[in-house]
Structure formats: C-alpha cells, structure tokens
C-alpha positions in Angstrom: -30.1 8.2 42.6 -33.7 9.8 42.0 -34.7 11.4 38.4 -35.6 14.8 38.3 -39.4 14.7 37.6 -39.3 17.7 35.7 -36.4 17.1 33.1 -37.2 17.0 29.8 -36.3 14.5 27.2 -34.5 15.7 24.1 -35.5 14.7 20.7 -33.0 14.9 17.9 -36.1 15.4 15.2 -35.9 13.7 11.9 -34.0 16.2 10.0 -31.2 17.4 12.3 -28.6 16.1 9.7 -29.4 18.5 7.5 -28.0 21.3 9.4 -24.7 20.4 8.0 -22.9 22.4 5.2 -22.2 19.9 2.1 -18.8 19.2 3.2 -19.3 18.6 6.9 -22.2 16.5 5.5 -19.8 14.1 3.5 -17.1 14.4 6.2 -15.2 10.6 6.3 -14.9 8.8 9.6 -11.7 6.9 10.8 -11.7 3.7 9.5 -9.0 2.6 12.1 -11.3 4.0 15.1 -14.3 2.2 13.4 -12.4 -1.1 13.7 -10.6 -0.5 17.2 -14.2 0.0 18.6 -15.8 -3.2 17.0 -12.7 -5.2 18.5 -13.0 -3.4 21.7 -16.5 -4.6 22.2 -15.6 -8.0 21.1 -13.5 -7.7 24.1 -15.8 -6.4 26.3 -17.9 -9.4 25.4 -15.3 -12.2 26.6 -13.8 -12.5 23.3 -9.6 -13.5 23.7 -8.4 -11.3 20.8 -4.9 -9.6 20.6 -5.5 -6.4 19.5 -3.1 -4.9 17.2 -4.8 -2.3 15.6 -4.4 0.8 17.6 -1.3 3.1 17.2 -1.2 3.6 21.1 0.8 2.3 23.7 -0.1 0.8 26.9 0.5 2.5 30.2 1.2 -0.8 31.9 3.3 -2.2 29.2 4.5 1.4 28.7 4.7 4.0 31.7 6.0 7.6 30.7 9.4 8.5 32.0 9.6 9.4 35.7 11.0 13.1 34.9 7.9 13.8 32.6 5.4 12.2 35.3 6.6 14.0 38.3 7.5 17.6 36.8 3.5 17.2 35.3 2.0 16.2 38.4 4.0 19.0 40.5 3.3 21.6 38.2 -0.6 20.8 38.5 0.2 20.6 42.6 1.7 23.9 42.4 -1.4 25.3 40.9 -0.6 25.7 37.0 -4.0 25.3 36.2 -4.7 28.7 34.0 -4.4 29.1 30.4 -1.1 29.2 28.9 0.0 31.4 26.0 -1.5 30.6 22.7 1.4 29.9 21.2 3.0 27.4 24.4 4.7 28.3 27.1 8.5 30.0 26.7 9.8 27.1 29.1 8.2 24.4 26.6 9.5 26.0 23.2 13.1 26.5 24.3 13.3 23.1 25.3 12.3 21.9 21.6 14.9 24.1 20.1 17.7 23.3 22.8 16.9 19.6 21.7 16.4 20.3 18.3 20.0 21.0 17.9 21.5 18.4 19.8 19.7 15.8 18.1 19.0 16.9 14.7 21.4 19.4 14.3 19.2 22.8 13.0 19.0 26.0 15.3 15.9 27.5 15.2 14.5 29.9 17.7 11.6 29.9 19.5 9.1 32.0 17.5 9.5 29.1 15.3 7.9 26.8 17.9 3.8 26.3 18.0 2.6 24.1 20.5 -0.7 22.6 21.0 -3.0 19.6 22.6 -0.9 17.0 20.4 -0.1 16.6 16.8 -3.4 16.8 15.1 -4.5 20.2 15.9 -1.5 21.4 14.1 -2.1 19.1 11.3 -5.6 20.3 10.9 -4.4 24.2 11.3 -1.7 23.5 8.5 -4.2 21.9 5.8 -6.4 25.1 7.0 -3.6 27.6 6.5 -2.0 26.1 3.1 -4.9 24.7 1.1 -8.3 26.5 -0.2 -10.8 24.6 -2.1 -9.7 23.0 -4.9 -6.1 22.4 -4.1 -4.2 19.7 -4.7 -2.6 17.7 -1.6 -0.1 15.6 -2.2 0.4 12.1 -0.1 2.1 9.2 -0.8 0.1 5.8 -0.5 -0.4 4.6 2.5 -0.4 7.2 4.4 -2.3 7.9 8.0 -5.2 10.0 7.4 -3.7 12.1 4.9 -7.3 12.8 2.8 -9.1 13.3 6.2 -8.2 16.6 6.9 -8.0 18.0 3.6 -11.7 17.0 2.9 -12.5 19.3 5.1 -10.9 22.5 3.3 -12.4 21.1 -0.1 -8.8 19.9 -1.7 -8.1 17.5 -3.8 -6.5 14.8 -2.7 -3.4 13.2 -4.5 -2.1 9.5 -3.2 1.0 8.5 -5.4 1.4 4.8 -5.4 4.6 3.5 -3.8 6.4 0.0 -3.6 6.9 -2.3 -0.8 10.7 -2.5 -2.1 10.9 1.0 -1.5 9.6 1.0 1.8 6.3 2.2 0.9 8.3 5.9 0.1 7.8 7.9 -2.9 10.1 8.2 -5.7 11.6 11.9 -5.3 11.8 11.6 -9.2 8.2 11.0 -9.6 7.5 13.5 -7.4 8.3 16.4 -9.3 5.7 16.5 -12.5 3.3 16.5 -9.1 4.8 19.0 -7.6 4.1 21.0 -10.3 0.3 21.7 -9.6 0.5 20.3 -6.0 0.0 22.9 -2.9 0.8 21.0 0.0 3.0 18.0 0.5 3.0 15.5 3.4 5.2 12.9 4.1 5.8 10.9 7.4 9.2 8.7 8.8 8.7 6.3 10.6 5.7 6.1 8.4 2.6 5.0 9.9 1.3 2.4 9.0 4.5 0.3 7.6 7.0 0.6 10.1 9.9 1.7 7.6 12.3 4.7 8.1 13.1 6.7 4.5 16.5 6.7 3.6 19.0 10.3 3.6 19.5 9.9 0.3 15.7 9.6 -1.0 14.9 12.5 1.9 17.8 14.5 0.7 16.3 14.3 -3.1 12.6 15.0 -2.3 14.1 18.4 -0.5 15.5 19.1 -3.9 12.7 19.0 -5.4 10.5 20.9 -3.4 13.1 23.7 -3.6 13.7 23.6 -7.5 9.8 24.0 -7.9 9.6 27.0 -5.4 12.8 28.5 -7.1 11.0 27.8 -10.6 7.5 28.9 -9.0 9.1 32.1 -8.3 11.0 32.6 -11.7 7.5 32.3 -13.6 6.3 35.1 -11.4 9.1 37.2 -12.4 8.8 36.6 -16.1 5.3 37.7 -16.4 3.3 34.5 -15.7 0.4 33.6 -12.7 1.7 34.4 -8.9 1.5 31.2 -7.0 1.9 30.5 -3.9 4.9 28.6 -2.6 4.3 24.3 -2.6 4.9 23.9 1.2 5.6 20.6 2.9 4.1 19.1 5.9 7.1 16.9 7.7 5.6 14.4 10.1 8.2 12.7 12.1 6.1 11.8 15.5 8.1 9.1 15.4 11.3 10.3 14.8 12.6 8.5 18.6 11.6 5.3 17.3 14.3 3.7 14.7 15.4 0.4 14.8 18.0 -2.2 13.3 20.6 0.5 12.4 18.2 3.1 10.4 18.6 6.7 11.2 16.0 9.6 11.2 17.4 13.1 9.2 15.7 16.4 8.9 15.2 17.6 5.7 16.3 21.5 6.6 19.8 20.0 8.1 19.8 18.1 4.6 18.9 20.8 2.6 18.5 24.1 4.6 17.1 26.0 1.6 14.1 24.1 2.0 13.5 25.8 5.5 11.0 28.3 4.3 8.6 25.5 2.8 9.0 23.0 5.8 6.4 22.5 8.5 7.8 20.0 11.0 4.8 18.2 12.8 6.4 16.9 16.3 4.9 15.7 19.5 5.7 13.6 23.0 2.5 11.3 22.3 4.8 8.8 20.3 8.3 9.8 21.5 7.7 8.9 25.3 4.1 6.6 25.1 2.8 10.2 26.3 -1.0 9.7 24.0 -3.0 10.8 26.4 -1.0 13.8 27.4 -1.3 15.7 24.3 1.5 18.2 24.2 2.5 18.3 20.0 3.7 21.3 18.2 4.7 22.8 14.8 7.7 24.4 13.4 7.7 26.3 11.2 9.2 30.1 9.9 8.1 32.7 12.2 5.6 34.5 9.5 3.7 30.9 9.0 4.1 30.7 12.8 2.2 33.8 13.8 -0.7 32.7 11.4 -1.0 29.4 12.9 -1.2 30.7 16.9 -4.4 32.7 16.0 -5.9 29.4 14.7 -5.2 27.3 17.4 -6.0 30.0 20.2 -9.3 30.8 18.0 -10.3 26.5 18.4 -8.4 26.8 22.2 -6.6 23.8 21.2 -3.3 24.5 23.8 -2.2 21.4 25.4 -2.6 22.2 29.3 0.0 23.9 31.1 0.7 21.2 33.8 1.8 18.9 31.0 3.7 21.9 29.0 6.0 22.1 32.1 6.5 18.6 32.6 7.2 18.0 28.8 10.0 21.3 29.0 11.5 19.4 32.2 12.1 16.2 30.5 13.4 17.8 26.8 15.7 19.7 29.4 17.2 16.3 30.7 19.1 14.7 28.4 20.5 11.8 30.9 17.1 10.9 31.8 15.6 10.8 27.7 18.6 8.7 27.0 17.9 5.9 29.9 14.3 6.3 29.0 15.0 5.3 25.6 17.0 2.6 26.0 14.0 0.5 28.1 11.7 1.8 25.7 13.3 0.8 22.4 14.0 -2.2 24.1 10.4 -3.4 24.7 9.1 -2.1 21.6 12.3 -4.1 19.5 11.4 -7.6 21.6 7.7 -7.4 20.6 8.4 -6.3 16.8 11.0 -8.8 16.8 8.6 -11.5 18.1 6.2 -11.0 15.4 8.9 -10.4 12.9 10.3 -13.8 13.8 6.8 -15.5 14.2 6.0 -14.3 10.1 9.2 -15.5 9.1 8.6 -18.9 10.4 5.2 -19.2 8.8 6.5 -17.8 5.1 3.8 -14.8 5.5 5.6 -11.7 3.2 6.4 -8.7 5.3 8.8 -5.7 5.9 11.2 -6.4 8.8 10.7 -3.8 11.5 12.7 -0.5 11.5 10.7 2.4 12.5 7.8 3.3 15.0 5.2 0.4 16.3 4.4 -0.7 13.2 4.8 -4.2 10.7 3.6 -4.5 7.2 2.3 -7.8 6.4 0.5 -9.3 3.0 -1.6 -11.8 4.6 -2.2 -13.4 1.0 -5.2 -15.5 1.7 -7.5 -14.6 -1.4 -9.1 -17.5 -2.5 -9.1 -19.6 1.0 -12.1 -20.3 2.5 -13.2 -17.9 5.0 -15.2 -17.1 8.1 -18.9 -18.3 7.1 -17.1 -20.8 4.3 -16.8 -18.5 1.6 -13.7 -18.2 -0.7 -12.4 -15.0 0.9 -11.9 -11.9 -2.2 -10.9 -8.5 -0.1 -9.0 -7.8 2.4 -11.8 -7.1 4.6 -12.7 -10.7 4.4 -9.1 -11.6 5.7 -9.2 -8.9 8.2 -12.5 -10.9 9.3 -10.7 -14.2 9.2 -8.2 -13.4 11.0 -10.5 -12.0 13.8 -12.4 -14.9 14.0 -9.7 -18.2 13.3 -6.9 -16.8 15.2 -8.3 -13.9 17.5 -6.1 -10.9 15.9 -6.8 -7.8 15.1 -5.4 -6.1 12.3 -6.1 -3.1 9.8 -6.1 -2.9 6.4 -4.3 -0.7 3.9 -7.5 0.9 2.8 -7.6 2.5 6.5 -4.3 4.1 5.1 -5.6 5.5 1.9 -4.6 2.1 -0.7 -8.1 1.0 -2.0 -6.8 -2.1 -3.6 -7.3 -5.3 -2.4 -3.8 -6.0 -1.6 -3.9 -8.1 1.3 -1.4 -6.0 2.9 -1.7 -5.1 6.8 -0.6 -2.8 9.3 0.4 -4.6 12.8 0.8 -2.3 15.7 2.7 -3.5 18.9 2.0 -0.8 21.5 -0.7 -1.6 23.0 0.0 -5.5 23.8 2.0 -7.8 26.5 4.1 -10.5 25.8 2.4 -13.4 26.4 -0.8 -11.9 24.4 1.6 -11.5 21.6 3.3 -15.0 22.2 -0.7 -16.5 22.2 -1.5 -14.9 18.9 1.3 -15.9 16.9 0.9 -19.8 18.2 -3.2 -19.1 17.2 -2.1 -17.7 13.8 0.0 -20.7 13.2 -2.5 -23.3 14.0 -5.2 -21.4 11.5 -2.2 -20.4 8.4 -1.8 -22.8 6.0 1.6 -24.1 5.4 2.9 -24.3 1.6 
C-alpha cells in the first residue's frame, strides 16, 4: 500500500497531559488489565504460560448457547441495525422480568429495567447518580474495582476488611456504624475475585440494616435534624448463574422487600452465558431512579446494540434451552475449579474451595523463599513474579482487588483456559512448591 505524500504527522506536544481536570489527571488504571497485557505479550513472545488472570471466558472452551447465537445473528440479517431505545428494547426488558420471577422470585415491571452495553456502564451511571464529591462509598475488601469508579465522582472510598473464614463477606453487624455516614453501598455474590457465594442469612441481615438506617435517616428528618439522602445499595450479582457445591444465590428484595427502594441490582449475560464480548447488562432499579439513569446512558450512547438485545430477550424467553445450557456449562467450569481445587489440596497451599463464579482464592505463602533473580521474596508482587517465571502461571494479586497488604493471597480465574493447559500448570507448580 502507498503513503499519502501529503499526510501530516501528528505530534502530541510536551504538555498535552495537562489538559486534564485534577481528577481525570490522577484517574487509576486497572491493575488486572496491566497484568493480563504483560502476560499476553509474554505469550506472544513464545512464552508457555497458563493464564489465569482474566475474568473472561474462552469462546472455544466456552461457546454461547445456540438460542442466543442464532436469534443475534438473525436479528442483524434481518436488518436491526438502528438505534434502540435508550432505555433497551421492550422485547429485552420483559424477558428480565419474566425471568426474574421465575428464578428469584420478585415481580417487577419493566420501567424498572435499564439496559446497556454490559454491566459497567450502569455501574459507572450509578456512582454518577448516587455520589457527589466527598461521599463516602462503601465496599467490602476485596472487591473488583470498587474505588475505580468512584474516583471519578471525587468520593471517598471505604474498604471494610473481611476474613477468609467468612468468605471474604462483611459482617452485617459491622456494617451498620458505617452505614451511618456511608452514601452508597456495593456488594457482589459470587464475589469477584474469591469465588465464594454469601450466605441468606448474612444477605438477609445486611438488608436489615440498610433499611433500619433509611427508616432512622428519615426519622431525623422528621424531628428537625439535616435531610439526607437515602444510603442506597449497588447489588452486583453478574454471577448470580454460577453457584457450585450446593450454595444458593438470594435477592436481597425477595429477602427483605422493604429494601426495594434502596436496591440497585447490576445484572448482565457477559458472565451468565460466556457472552463478554456481547455486552448486553442492565440495572434495576425503582422506576424514579430508573428514569434518571436512561438519560445518562443515552447522553454517553452506551445501549448495547439491538441485534444482541433481541438475541439476549429470545434466550431469557427459553427456559428449556438456559436450563441445558447450564448444565454443560456449570459442568466445564466445576471440572476446571475442581482440578485446581484438588491440585492445591495435594500440595498443602491454603485456599477457599470453589463455590461461586470462575474464581479460587489462594494464599500462595512464599515470603521469605528465594525468588526469581535469588532474592528472598517480601510482597506478593514478588510471588506473583515467581510464579510467572518458575511454574509459567499467571495470577493476580489481592491488591488488584482493593487489599494493600502483603497477604499472599491470589485470585485464580478458570475461564479462559483448556484442560490440558490447566493439567500442565498444576504438574509445573508442583515441581517449583516446596513440600513441608
């Protein structure tokens, strides 16, 4: 291909950065992403590494069900190539109510129902809507990307430290002096990064609390004192389809349904049906909220693309074919989780069996080993390195998932890897693991 002898070259200049506003200026970056593409290029390079970082799946390891595949690829064949409604199309939010109350058991109606390109444009739009500057958010620790957003509206962040006996969940107890000042709540199950599935009865507890501080929120008000508004709570449960080894995934509103008004349900396919790419997510949430949060996303023009709406509404509106989907797919997921799971045990390496999404939390407690280069290794960026190097696996650390301390505990994700890769890694990790 010839150059065009009259383009110019564009020069960035040496002070384009300072365009930025303060906060934009000081905005984090994934840590997660930062370490996928450093492995990726490893890869690219010839490296054998097992890769085990990404929360993504796999297309040849994990297709997307037939129903959602074909009713997509019609619906773009038919010509439903225009922009849909800002909200989602009617099709596409019926079907998430219809399924909504055969499998969690709440009725809602569809001007509930906010779809968009996936699940983080509607996590951005809620730390938009709920939080001005100087807010306190409220996370429990780890947590995926909880601070991210919020940096971005000038909030405070909050992590509450939780225990590994507890499933990394917070104690709904605890909670509640927080709640107190806090403005926005978030809490995922299956959690990403550990793997775990929060029980009905610490769920059930935590919607307790967030109704007693509304209730006493709105008594203050009465009596004379400052207006606040409500503490609302940002309910992530992407991976809701995903629970293993006999744990069970509850809604909070069917728990406690005077929590509705404060709930904001973050959903999506991108987990549910190894759909990533696809992005089709949405929000629920009351209809006032609702209305709010379709002028954001139409004013960014983040709506997932109507050839994908269609196809997601046709498979929500086919039970049978979920259901056999499901089975395969919880299938493949368990034998790979179970592999590891079995491969830890062996080796005495500390970790949380398997009961929720993709995920495995493991302490790889190596402080104090010699590392990659020779050097006793102190962080768990220095096992993270190890690892990579002595047995060719890729992991991330806590701190991706907002724990600073040097814990030397790991997230392990499955979705994106074979059998045999899997099989290798675990026979590499046990050549390289001391034995006590």
């Amino acid at each position: 291909m010839q150059s065009n002898p009259h383009c110019v070259a564009l020069h960035a200049g040496p002070n384009a950065a300072s365009a930025l506003n303060p906060i934009s200026a000081g905005m984090q970056h994934s840590m997660i992403l930062g370490i996928a593409a450093e492995v990726r290029a490893r890869i690219a390079a010839g490296a054998d590494i097992c890769n085990l970082t990404v929360g993504d799946f796999d297309p040849k390891q994990f297709p997307i069900p037939d129903v959602l595949r074909d009713a997509t690829a019609a619906a773009l064949h038919a010509g439903q190539t225009n922009y849909p409604p800002a909200e989602g199309l009617p099709e596409l939010r019926k079907a998430i109510c219809d399924w909504y109350a055969r499998d969690l058991g709440i009725a809602i109606t569809p001007d509930w129902v906010v779809v968009a390109s996936g699940a983080r444009p509607v996590m951005y739009a809620i730390y938009r809507l709920f939080l001005e500057a100087g807010d306190e958010q409220l996370f429990p620790a780890p947590s995926w990307n909880a601070s991210y957003y919020g940096q971005i509206t000038g909030a405070k962040a909050i992590a509450i430290p939780t225990r590994p006996e507890d499933g990394f969940f917070p104690d709904p107890e605890a909670l509640r002096s927080h709640f107190r000042t806090a403005q926005l709540f978030s809490l995922n199950s299956p959690l990403n990064p550990t793997g775990t599935v929060i029980s009905v009865e610490r769920l059930e507890a935590i919607a307790r609390a967030i109704v007693d501080e509304n209730a006493l929120r709105l008594q203050e008000a009465a009596a004379g004192g400052p207006v606040r508004r409500p503490l609302m709570w940002m309910w992530d449960q992407v991976y809701w389809q995903l629970c293993f080894g006999g744990t069970a995934h509850a809604h909070p509103c069917k728990l406690v349904p005077a929590c509705a008004p404060y709930v904001i349900t973050v959903d999506a396919i991108s987990k549910a049906f190894a759909a990533t790419g696809l992005r089709v997510g949405w929000a629920v949430l009351p209809p006032p909220l609702a209305t709010a949060m379709k002028a954001l996303i139409g004013h960014i023009g983040a709506w997932a693309p109507r050839p994908e709406q269609l196809g997601t509404a046709a498979l929500l509106n086919h039970p049978a074919a979920m259901e056999e989907y499901r089975r395969g797919f919880h299938a493949a997921i368990c034998k790979r989780l179970d592999l590891v799971h079995d491969s830890l045990t062996s080796l005495g390496i500390p970790h949380i069996a398997p009961a929720g999404a993709i995920y495995l939390s493991v302490k790889f407690d190596a402080f104090g080993r010699l590392g990659f280069g020779g050097e006793p290794m102190r962080t768990n960026e220095d096992i993270r390195r190890w690892l990579l190097e002595a047995a060719g696996i890729a992991v991330v650390p806590f701190q991706a998932f907002e724990m600073p301390e040097e814990s030397g505990w790991f997230r392990i994700s499955v979705g994106a890897v074979s059998i045999p890769s899997l099989e290798a890694a675990m026979v590499r990790l046990s050549q390289v693991w001391p034995q006590r």
